[in-house]
N, C-alpha and C positions, 0 to 999 in steps of 0.2 A: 407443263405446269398445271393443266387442268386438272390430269390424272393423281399427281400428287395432291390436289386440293381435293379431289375425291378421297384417294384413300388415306388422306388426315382425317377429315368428316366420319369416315367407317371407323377409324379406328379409336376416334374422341366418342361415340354412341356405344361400342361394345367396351370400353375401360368404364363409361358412365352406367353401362349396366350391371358389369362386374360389381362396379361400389353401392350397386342397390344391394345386390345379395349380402353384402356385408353390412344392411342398415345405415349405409353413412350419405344415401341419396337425398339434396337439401328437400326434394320434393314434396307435397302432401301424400299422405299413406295413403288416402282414399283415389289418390292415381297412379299408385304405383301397377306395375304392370301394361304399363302404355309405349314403353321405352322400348321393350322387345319388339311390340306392335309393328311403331311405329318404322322401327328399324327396316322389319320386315317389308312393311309399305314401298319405304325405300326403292327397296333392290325392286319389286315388282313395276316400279313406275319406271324404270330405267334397269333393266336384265342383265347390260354390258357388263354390268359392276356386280355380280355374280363370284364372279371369279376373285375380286378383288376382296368380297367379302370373306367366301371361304380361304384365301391366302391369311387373310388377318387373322380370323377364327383359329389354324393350322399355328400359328404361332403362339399365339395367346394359349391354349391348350400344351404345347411343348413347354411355355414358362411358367404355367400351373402344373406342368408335373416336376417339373427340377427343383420350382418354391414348395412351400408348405401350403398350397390352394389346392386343397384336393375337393372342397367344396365348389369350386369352377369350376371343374372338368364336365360334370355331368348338363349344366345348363349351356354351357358351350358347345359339346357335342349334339344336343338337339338342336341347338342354332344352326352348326355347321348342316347336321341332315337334313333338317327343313329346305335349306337352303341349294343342297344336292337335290334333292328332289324337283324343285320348281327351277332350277339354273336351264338354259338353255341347250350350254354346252358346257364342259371341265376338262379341261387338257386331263392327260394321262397323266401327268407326271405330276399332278396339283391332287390326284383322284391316289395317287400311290401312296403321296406325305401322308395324307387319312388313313388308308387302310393301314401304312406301318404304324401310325401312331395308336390305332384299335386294336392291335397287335400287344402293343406293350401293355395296354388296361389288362390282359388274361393275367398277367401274375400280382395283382391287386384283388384283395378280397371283393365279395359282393357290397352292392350289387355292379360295382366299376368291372369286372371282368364281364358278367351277366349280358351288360348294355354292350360293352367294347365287340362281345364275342357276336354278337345278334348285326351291331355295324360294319364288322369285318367283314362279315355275310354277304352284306346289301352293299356294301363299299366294293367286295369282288366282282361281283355281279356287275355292277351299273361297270364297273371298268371292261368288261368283257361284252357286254349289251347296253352303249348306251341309252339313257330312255327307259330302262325297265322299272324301274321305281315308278316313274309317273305312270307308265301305260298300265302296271297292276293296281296301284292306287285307284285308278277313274275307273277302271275296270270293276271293282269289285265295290266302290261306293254306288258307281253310277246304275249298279246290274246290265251292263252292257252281256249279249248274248256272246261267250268266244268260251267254243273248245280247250283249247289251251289252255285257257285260264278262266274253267267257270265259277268261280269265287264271286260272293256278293256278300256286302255289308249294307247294313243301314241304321240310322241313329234312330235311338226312341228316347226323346225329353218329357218327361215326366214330372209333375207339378201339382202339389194338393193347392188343390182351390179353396179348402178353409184356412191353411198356413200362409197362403201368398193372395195380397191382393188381387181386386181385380182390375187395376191398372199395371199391375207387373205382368200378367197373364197375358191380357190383350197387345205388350207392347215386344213380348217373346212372340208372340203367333205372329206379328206383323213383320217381326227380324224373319223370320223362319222360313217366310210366305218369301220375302223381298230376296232371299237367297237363292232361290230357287227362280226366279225370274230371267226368264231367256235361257233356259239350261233344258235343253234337246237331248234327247241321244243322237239325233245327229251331228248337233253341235260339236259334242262329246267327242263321236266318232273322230269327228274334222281334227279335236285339238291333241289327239293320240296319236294321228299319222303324221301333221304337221312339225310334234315334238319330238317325235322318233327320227323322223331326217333331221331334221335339226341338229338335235344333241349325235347321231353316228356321220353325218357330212361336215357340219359347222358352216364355214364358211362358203362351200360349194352349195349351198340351199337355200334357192329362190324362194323365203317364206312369203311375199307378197305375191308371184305368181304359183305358188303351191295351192294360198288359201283361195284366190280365184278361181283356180280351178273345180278346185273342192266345192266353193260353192256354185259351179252352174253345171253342177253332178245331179244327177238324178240320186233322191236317196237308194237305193238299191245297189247304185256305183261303189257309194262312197262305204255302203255298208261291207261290198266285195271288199274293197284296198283296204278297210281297218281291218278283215280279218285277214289277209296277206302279211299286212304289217304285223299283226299280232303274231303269228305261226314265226315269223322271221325272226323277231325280236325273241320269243321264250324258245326258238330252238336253239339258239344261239348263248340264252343264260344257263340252260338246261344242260348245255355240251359241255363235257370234262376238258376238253381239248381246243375248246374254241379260239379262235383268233377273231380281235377288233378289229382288222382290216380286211378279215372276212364277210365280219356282220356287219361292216360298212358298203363293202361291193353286194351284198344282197340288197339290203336295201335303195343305194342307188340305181339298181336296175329297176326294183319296183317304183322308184320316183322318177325315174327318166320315160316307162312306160303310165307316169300318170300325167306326167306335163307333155307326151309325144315330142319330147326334144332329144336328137341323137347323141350330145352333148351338155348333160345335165351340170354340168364343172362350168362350159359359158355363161354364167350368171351376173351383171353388177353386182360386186360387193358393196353392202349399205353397212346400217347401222343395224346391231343384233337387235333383234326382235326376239322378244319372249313371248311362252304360250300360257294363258290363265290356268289355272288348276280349279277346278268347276269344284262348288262347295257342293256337298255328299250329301248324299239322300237324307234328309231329317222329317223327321213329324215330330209335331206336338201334342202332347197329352196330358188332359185335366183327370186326374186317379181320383175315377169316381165309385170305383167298383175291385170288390176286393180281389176277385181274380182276373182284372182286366191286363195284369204284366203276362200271365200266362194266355189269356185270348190273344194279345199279339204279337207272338213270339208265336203261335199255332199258325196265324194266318198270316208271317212273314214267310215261313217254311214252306204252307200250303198254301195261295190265297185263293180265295172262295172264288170258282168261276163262275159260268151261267148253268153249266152242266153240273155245278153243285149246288143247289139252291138248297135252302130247308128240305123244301117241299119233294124235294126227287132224293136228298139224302135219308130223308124218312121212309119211303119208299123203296128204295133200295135195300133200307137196312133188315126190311119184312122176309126180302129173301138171301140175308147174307149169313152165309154159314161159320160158325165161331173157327171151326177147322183149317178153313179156308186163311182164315189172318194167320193161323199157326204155322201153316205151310209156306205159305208167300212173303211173308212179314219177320227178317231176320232179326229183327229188333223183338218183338213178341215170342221167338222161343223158347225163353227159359223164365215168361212172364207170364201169370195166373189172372186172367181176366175175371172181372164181378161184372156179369151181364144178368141178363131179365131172363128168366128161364122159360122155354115155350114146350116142354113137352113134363111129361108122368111121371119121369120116375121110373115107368117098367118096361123092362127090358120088352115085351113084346109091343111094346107103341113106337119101337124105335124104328125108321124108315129101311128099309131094304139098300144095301151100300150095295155100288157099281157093279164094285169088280165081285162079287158072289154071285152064285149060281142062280139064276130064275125059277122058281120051284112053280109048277102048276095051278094056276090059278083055281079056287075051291071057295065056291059062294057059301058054304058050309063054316070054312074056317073063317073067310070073310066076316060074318055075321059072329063069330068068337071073340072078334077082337072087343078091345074095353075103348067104350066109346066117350069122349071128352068135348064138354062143350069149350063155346069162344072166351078166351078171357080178353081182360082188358088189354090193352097193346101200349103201352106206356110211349110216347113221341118225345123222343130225346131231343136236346139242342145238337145244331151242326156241326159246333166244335168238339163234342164231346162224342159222337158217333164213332163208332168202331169204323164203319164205311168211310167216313171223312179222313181219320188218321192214317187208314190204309193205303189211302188215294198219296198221300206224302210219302210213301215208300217207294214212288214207280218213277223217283225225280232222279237227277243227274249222282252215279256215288250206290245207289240202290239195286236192288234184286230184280229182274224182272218177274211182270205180277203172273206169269203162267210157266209152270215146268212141267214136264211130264212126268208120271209117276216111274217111279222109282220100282224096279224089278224085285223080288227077293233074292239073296246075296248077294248083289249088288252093291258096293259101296257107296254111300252117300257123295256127291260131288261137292268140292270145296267150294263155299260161298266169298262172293267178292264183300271185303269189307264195304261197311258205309263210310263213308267221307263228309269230313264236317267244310262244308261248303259256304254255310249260313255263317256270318257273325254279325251277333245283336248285340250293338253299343248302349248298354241301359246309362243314361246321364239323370241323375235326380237333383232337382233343384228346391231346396229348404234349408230344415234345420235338423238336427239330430230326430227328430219327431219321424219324419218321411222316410229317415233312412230306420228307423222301427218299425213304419209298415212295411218297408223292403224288406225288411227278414221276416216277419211273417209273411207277406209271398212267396218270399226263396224257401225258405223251409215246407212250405203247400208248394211250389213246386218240384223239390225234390220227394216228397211226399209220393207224391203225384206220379214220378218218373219213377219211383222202388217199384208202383202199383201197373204200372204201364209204359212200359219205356217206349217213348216218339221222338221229344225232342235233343238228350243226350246225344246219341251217336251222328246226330247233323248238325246242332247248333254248336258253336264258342259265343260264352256267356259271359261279356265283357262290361263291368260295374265304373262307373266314377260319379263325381259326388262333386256338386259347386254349392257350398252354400250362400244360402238368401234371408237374411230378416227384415221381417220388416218392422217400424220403428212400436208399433201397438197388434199384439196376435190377434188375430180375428177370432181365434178356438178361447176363450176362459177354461182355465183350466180346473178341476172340480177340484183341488186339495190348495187350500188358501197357501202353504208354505214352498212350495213348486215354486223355482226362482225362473223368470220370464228374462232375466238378462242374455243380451245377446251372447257374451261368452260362455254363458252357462247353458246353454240352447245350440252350441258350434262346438260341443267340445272334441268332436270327431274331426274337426278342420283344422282346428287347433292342434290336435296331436300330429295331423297330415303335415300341415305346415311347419311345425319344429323337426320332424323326418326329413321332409324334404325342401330345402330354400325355396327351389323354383317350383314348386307348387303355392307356396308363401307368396313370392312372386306376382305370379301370371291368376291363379284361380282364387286365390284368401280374399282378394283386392276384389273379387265381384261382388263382396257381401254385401259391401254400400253402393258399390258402383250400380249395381241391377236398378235398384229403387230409386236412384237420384236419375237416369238415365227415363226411367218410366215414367217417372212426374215431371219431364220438357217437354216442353208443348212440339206436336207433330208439325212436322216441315209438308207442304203439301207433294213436295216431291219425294217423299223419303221410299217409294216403293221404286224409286228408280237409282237408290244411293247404293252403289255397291261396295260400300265399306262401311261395313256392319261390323264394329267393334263388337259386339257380344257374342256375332256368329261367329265369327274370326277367332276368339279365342277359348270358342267351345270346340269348335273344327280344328284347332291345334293342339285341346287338350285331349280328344281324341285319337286323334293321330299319334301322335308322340308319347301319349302316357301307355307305358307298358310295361309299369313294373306293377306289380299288384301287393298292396298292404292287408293281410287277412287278419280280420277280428275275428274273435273267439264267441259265438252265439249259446246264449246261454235260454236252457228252459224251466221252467216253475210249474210247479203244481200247486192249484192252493183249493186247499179244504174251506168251506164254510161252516158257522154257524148251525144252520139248518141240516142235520144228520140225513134227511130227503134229500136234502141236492145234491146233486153227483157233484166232484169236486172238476177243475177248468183247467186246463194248462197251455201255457203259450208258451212263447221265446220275446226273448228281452235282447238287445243291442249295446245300450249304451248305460239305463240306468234301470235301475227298481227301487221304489221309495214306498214308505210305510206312512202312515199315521194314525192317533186314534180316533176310532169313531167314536163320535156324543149322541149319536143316534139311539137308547136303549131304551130297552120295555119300560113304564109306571113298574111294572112288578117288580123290580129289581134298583128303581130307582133308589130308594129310601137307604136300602144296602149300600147301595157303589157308593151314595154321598158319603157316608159313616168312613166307609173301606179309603176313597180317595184324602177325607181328612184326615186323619192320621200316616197313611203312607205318602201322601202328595200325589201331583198327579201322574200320570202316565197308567200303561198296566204292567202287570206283572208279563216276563216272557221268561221264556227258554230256548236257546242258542246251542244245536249239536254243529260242529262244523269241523270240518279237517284242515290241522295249522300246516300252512305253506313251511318250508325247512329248507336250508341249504343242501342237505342229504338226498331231495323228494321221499321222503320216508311218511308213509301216512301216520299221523298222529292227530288221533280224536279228542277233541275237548268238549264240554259241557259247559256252561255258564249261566247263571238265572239271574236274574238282574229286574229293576224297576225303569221301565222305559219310555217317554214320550214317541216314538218313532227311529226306524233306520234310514238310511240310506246305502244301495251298493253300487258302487260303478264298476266297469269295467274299462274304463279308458283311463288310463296312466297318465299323471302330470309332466312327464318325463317320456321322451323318444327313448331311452335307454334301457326302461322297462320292459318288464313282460307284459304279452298283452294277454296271457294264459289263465290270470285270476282274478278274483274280484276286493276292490278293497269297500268295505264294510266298516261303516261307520254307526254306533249305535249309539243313542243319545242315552243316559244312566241319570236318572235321579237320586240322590246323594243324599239323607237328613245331616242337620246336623240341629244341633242340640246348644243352646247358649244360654246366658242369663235370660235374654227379653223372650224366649220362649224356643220352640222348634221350627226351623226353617229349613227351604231344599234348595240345592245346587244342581247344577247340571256338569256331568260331566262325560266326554267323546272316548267311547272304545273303540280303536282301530283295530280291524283285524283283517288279515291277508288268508282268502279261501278259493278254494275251488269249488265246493259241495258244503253247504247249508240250510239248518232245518229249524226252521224260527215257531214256533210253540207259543199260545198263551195260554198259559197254565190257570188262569181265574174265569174263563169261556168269555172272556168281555173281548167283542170284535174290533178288528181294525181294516184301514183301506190300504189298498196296495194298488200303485199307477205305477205303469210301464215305460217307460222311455219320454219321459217328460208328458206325455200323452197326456189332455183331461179326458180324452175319449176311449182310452182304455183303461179305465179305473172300476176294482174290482169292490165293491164292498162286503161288510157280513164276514169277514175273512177270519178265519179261526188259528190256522197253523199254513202254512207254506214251506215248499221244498226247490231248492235252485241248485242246478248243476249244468257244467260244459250240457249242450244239445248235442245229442247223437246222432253221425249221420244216420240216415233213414235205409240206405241201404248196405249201408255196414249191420241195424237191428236185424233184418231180413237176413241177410247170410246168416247171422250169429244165431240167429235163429233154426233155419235150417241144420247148421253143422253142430247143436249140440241136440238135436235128433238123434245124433248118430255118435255122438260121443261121450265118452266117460267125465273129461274134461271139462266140465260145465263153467269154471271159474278162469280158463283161460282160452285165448287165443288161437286157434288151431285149422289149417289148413288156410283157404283163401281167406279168411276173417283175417289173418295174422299181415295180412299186405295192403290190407283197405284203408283208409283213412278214418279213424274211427269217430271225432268231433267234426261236426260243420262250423265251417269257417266260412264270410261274408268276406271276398274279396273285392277292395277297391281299387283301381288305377290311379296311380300317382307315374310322373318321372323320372322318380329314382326309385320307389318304394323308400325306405328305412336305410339309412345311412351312420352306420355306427362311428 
C-alpha cells in the first residue's frame, strides 16, 4: 500500500508539471520552475523511488507520443536522464523501455531525433556499464586525474557589476562558495567507486561497509581503486561486444578485494542508499575587464604554476626562438606570428645554424661584421607570451615538445591530432546588455585564434544565458528614448523561452526569482544548507542544455563627422538604435533652426539596403526620407522566424498641410535586411548605441554600414585563396566549406522547436 501511495505522489508531481508547460499551473509565475526542483529533491532524499520515477516518466513519454504532446517529450526525457544519471541502480529491462522509446524520436524531425539519437547513446552505454554516466560526469566536472578518461569541465559565471546589483552579486558568490563545501577529490574519488558497485551489484553491495572502508583508506588507497574502477567501467563502455554480467564480475572482484571479504554477495540487505552527485567546479566572475573571458579560458587550459611566474616567463622568452613554436606547436603551423623583432634585417647578422659547416674562425672577418646596439626589450604579459601558450601544447592530446630533426628525403611523421579535453561552460547572467559584451569578446576572440591558434583545437566552447533585472539599472543609459523595461532589456530570453517551454520553465523564472532571493535576509547557517536552489538549477541547466540556438552577429562601421577620425567598427547582438544629436556648432545654428522649421524635425537620411524576397534574389533599394531616428533588431517576435536578418524600423516625418497651418506626423517604415547603409545626407550628426548599452554610444556619427559579421577565419582564407585566384567574387577551394558568418551560440534544452 505504501509503494502505491508513493507512486501516486510521483505521478500527481510529473502530470502537475506537464500542466505547467502548458501555462495552466494555478501557481504564481515568479515560482514557476520549482516543481521540477522540487520533484527532483524527492528522489534524492529517498533513491529507492528512482526506479519508480523513471517507470512513470517511460509511460508518460510513450502517451505524449501516441497524443498530440510532442511539446512533452522533450522536458520529460531530461527528467528521465537526470534521473538515470543520479539513480543508484535501473533494472535492465526499465533501461531498455528508454533506449527503444530514443529509438523511435530518430524518425521525428529535429531537434527530437537530435536529443533521442545523443540518449540512445548514453542509454546503451549505462546498459552495458552501469555507472558510466555518473563516473564521467564527476570525472570531468571534478577534474579528477584518470587515463581513460582525461576530460575536464568547469563552469565560469560571469556577471557585470554595473547591470547587477551589489546584493545580487554578493548573494551568488555566497551560493557558489556554499556548493562547493566538503567537496574533496577524495571525497569525489569515494562517491565514483561507491556508485559503480552499486549501480553493476545492486543489491549485493554493502554500501555502508564500502563507505567505511573507503574512508579509514589512506588517500593514496582510495586514489588506486578509483582508478581500477575507472579502467573497469570505460573498458567495458568502450567494448563493442561487452557483456553486463561481465562488467559486473569485474567489478565485484575489485570490491571483494576492497572489503577483503571472500564472499562479497553475504551482505544484509537494507534499504537502497544513493550516492550524491557533487555540484561541478564553478567560479564566479565580476567582468571587469574587456579581455578577461579570454584570460580565463588561457589559464583554465594552462594554469599558471610557480615555474611560470611573470618573472621567469619574461626570461625565458629573451631566449626563445620563434622557430622553435613552429616546429613543436601543431597548432602554430600554418599560423603567421607578430612578434618583437630582435635582429637587422641582414642577411649577414643572422646566427650561424647547427647543422651547417663551421667555417674558420678569422678576427679579420670578425671585425666585418655590422655591429648593432641594445634596444629596448618590450616585457610582455604572461598570458600573451609566446613561451606561456607553448607550455599548453605539452598537455594530455598534444605533441611532445622535442623531436629530432628530420633527415632530408625523409618523410615527415604523421602528427597526433589535439583533442579538445577542456570544456568551458560560459553562463552569463543580465540582460540582453552582457550578452552584447559577450560578442564583442567572442568575436576578439576568435579574432585572436585567426591570429594565433591555442585555444581552438583543445577547448569546446559551451554559451548559456540566465537572465537577471534588476527593478532600477544601475548603468543610465545616454540616449533619453532606450526603453529600460524589463521585456525590452530580455528580448533574447523571451525569444529562448517561446523556442523552448522548458527553458520558459526552469531558467525564464530566475529573472525575478535572483533578486527576490538576494534581498532575504541571510540564515546564519546558510554556508551549511545544501540545497541551493540557484545552484541547483544553474548545474542542471548546464548539464542538460545541449542543444544550442545560434544568433546571427552583425557588425557596423560608422563614419564620423570629423573627416580626421578614422571611422569605428563593432558588432552588435541584439539591437542598434539611432537618434538625433542636438549637440551643433553656433555656426551653423541659425541654419538648422530656419532648415528644421520648415521641414520639421528630424534630419534628412539616406537608406541603401538589400530587400529580403521569397526568391533570396538580391534586390537593392534606395530610400531618402526625413527622420527622427531608427531602430534594428535582430531578434524576431516570433520562434518561427528567421533569425538571419534585421528588421529595421525607421521613424519618417510626414508634413502635412491644412487650413490652421503646416504640421508633421510621424510615420514607422519596416523594412527586412541583411546589409544597410544609413547616410545623412545634410552632414548634421547623430548617436548610435549598440545593444541597449549607454556605454556603448557612439556620437558625431555621419553615415554607418551594418552587415551579417564575418567569421574572422573564413576573411583569412578568403584572403589567402584569392592570391591565387582568378575568382575573386566567389568561393573556391577550402573558403567554399568554412562557415562564412559568426554565429553566437546559446544552450537551451531543446534549441528551436518548429
Amino acid at each position: 500500500m505504501e509503494s502505491a501511495e508513493v507512486e501516486s505522489d510521483i505521478l500527481r508531481r510529473v502530470r502537475t508539471l506537464l500542466r505547467e508547460l502548458d501555462g495552466h499551473h494555478p501557481a504564481c509565475q515568479c515560482d514557476r520552475g520549482m516543481l521540477r526542483w522540487t520533484l527532483h529533491k524527492k528522489i534524492d532524499q529517498n533513491p529507492s523511488n528512482s526506479s519508480v520515477l523513471v517507470g512513470i516518466l517511460v509511460k508518460e513519454l510513450e502517451r505524449a507520443e501516441r497524443g498530440d504532446f510532442r511539446h512533452y517529450i522533450i522536458p520529460l526525457l531530461h527528467t528521465l536522464m537526470y534521473t538515470l544519471i543520479k539513480a543508484p541502480c535501473i533494472s535492465d529491462e526499465l533501461c531498455s523501455r528508454v533506449y527503444d522509446f530514443c529509438k523511435k524520436l530518430l524518425t521525428l524531425p529535429k531537434p527530437f531525433c537530435t536529443i533521442g539519437l545523443d540518449y540512445a547513446i548514453k542509454v546503451k552505454m549505462e546498459r552495458t556499464a552501469p555507472g558510466t554516466l555518473y563516473q564521467r560526469m564527476v570525472i570531468s566536472e571534478q577534474s579528477l586525474k584518470s587515463d581513460p578518461y582525461p576530460y575536464q569541465e568547469k563552469i565560469f559565471i560571469f556577471a557585470d557589476p554595473e547591470l547587477l546589483s551589489e546584493a545580487i552579486c554578493n548573494a551568488l558568490v555566497t551560493d557558489t562558495e556554499a556548493a562547493q563545501v566538503s567537496q574533496s577529490p577524495r571525497v569525489c574519488m569515494c562517491y565514483v567507486i561507491i556508485h559503480a558497485m552499486q549501480a553493476a551489484l545492486a543489491e549485493g553491495c554493502d554500501v555502508s561497509g564500502l563507505k567505511a572502508t573507503l574512508q579509514d583508506m589512506p588517500t593514496s588507497d582510495v586514489e588506486h581503486w578509483f582508478q581500477q574502477v575507472v579502467a573497469a567501467v570505460e573498458c567495458a563502455g568502450n567494448e563493442e561486444n561487452a557483456d553486463r554480467n561481465q562488467h559486473a564480475a569485474r567489478l565485484e572482484k575489485i570490491y571483494c578485494t576492497i572489503l577483503r571479504s571472500p564472499q562479497a554477495g553475504d551482505v544484509p540487505l537494507g534499504e537502497t542508499h544513493g550516492t550524491p552527485l557533487p555540484n561541478p567546479n564553478i567560479s564566479f566572475h565580476l567582468w571587469t575587464e574587456d579581455d578577461q573571458l579570454w584570460k580565463e579560458l588561457v589559464l583554465f587550459i594552462r594554469p599558471l604554476t610557480q615555474s611560470c611566474e611573470p618573472d621567469c616567463l619574461s626570461q625565458d622568452l629573451d631566449n626563445f626562438e620563434i622557430q622553435d613554436i613552429i616546429s613543436d606547436c601543431e597548432c602554430c603551423e600554418q599560423t603567421r606570428f607578430s612578434v618583437l623583432s630582435t635582429d637587422s634585417g641582414i642577411e649577414r647578422d643572422l646566427p650561424v645554424a647547427a647543422e651547417e659547416p663551421l667555417t674558420p674562425f678569422n678576427a679579420e672577418t670578425e671585425q666585418s661584421r655590422l655591429q648593432r646596439k641594445g634596444g629596448i626589450k618590450k616585457k610582455p604579459s604572461p598570458l600573451e607570451s609566446v613561451a606561456f601558450l607553448q607550455a599548453g601544447c605539452n598537455g594530455p592530446g598534444a605533441k611532445p615538445p622535442a623531436k629530432p630533426p628530420r633527415r632530408p628525403g625523409n618523410p615527415p611523421e604523421p602528427m597526433a591530432p589535439l583533442q579538445r579535453l577542456h570544456t568551458a561552460r560560459i553562463v552569463l547572467l543580465g540582460d540582453d546588455r552582457i550578452l552584447g559584451r559577450l560578442t564583442q569578446a567572442y568575436h576578439s576572440l576568435r579574432k585572436r585564434e585567426t591570429r594565433r591558434v591555442f585555444l581552438t583545437p583543445r577547448l569546446n566552447l559551451q554559451f548559456y544565458y540566465i537572465p537577471v533585472v534588476t527593478e532600477q539599472p544601475d548603468t543610465p543609459t545616454a540616449m533619453d528614448h532606450v526603453a529600460t523595461g524589463q521585456e525590452e532589456l530580455c528580448e533574447v530570453a523571451g525569444y529562448l523561452g517561446r523556442a523552448d517551454p522548458w527553458y520558459e520553465s526552469n531558467i525564464n523564472t530566475l529573472c525575478h526569482m535572483i533578486p527576490k532571493l538576494a534581498t532575504m535576509p541571510s540564515s546564519p547557517s546558510k554556508h551549511l544548507v545544501t540545497d541551493l536552489f540557484i545552484t541547483d538549477v544553474i548545474t542542471y541547466y548546464v548539464r542538460m542544455g545541449i542543444q544550442p540556438v545560434s544568433f546571427q552577429v552583425y557588425a557596423v562601421k560608422i563614419f564620423f563627422n570629423d573627416p580626421a577620425q578614422e571611422p569605428a567598427e563593432d558588432v552588435f547582438l541584439t539591437e542598434l538604435r539611432t537618434q538625433v544629436q542636438e549637440s551643433i556648432s553656433h555656426k551653423d545654428l541659425s541654419t538648422t533652426k530656419k532648415k528644421t522649421t520648415l521641414d520639421g524635425p528630424g534630419i534628412d537620411l539616406t537608406a541603401t539596403y538589400r530587400k529580403v524576397v521569397l526568391s533570396d534574389r538580391a534586390k537593392e533599394l534606395v530610400i531618402s526620407l526625413r527622420s527622427t531616428g531608427l531602430v534594428m533588431k535582430s531578434i524576431p517576435t516570433n520562434e518561427a522566424e528567421d533569425l538571419a536578418y534585421l528588421n529595421v524600423n525607421i521613424t519618417e516625418i510626414v508634413k502635412i498641410n491644412n487650413l490652421s497651418g503646416r504640421s508633421f506626423s510621424t510615420v514607422t517604415n519596416r523594412l527586412k535586411t541583411r546589409d544597410i547603409k544609413i547616410r545623412s545626407t545634410e552632414q548634421r550628426p547623430f548617436m548610435v548605441c549598440l545593444d541597449k548599452d549607454g556605454r556603448r554610444v557612439y556620437r558625431n556619427v555621419i553615415s554607418m554600414e551594418v552587415s551579417p559579421c564575418l567569421e574572422p577565419s573564413y576573411c583569412l582564407q578568403k584572403t589567402r585563396t584569392m592570391k591565387f585566384s582568378l575568382h575573386e567574387a566567389e568561393d573556391v577551394g577550402l573558403v567554399k566549406y568554412m562557415p562564412k558568418c559568426l554565429l553566437l551560440p546559446i544552450n537551451t534544452f531543446s534549441g528551436v522547436i518548429q
